[in-house]
C-alpha positions as CSV (number, residue, x, y, z in Angstrom):
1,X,0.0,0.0,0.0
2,X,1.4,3.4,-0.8
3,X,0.1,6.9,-0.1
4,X,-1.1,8.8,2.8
5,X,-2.3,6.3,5.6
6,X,-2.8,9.1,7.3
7,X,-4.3,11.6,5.1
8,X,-1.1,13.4,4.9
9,X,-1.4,14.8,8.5
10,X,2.6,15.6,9.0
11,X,2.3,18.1,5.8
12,X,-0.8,19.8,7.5
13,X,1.3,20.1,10.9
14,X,4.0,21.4,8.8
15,X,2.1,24.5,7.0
16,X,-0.1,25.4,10.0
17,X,0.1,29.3,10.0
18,X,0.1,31.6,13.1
19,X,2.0,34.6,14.0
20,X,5.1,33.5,15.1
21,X,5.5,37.0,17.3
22,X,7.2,35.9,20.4
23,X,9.5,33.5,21.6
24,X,7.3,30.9,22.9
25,X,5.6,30.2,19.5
26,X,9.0,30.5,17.5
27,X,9.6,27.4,19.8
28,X,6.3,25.7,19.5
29,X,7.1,26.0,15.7
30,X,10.2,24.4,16.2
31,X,7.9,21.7,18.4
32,X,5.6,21.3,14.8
33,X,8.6,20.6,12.9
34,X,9.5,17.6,15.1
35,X,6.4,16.3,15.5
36,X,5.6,16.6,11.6
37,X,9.0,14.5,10.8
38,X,7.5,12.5,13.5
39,X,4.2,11.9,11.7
40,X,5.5,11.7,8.8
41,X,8.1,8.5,9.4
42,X,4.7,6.9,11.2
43,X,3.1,7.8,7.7
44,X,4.9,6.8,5.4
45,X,6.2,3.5,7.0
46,X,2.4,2.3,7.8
47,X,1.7,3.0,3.9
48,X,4.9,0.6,3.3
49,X,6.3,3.5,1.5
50,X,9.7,3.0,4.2
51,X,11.0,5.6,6.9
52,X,14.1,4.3,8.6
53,X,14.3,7.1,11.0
54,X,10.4,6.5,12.9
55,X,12.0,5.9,16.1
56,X,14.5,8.7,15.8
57,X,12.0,11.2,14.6
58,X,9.2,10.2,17.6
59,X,11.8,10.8,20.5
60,X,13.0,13.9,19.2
61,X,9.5,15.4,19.9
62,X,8.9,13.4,23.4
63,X,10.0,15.5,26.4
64,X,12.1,13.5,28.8
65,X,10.7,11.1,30.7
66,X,7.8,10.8,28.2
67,X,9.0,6.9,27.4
68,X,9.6,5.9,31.1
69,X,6.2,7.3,32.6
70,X,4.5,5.4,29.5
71,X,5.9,2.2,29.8
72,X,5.1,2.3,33.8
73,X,1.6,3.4,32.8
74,X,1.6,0.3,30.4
75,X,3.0,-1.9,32.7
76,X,0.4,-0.7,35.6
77,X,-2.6,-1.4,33.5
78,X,-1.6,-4.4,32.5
79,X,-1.1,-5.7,36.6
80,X,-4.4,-4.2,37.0
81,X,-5.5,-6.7,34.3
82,X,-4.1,-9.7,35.5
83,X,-5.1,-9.1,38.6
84,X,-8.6,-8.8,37.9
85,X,-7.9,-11.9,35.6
86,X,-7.1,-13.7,38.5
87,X,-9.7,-12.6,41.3
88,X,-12.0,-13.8,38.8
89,X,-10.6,-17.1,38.7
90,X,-11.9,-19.9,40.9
């Protein structure tokens, strides 16, 4: 499958238009250009068009941390799982 599995989103992030008057947005911006290299490795390697730079491009954008206090949030749900899985158990 080629083409935009994603309707293209990471060009849409990319020309989003605001005044970029102050420094805060001149660094948002910056954020948009990460995330749109992000969404656009995700994009083009779920339309099998190839992006060998996903996992690169996603933790560019990810603030520190970000990986960690998902994969504890992960792992939580999961024990919250099995343990209901076996409470239920006779």
């Amino acid at each position: 499958m080629s083409g935009g599995s994603m309707d293209y989103l990471y060009g849409k992030i990319e020309n989003a238009t605001f005044a970029e008057n102050t420094l805060l947005r001149r660094a948002f911006r910056r954020h948009l250009e990460l995330v749109a290299a992000a969404c656009r490795s995700i994009e083009w390697n779920d339309s099998g068009d190839g992006d060998n730079q996903e996992e690169e491009n996603i933790r560019a954008c990810l603030a520190s941390g970000a990986l960690l206090e998902e994969a504890t949030a992960s792992a939580r749900l999961a024990m919250n799982e099995l343990r209901a899985l076996l409470e239920a158990t006779p």
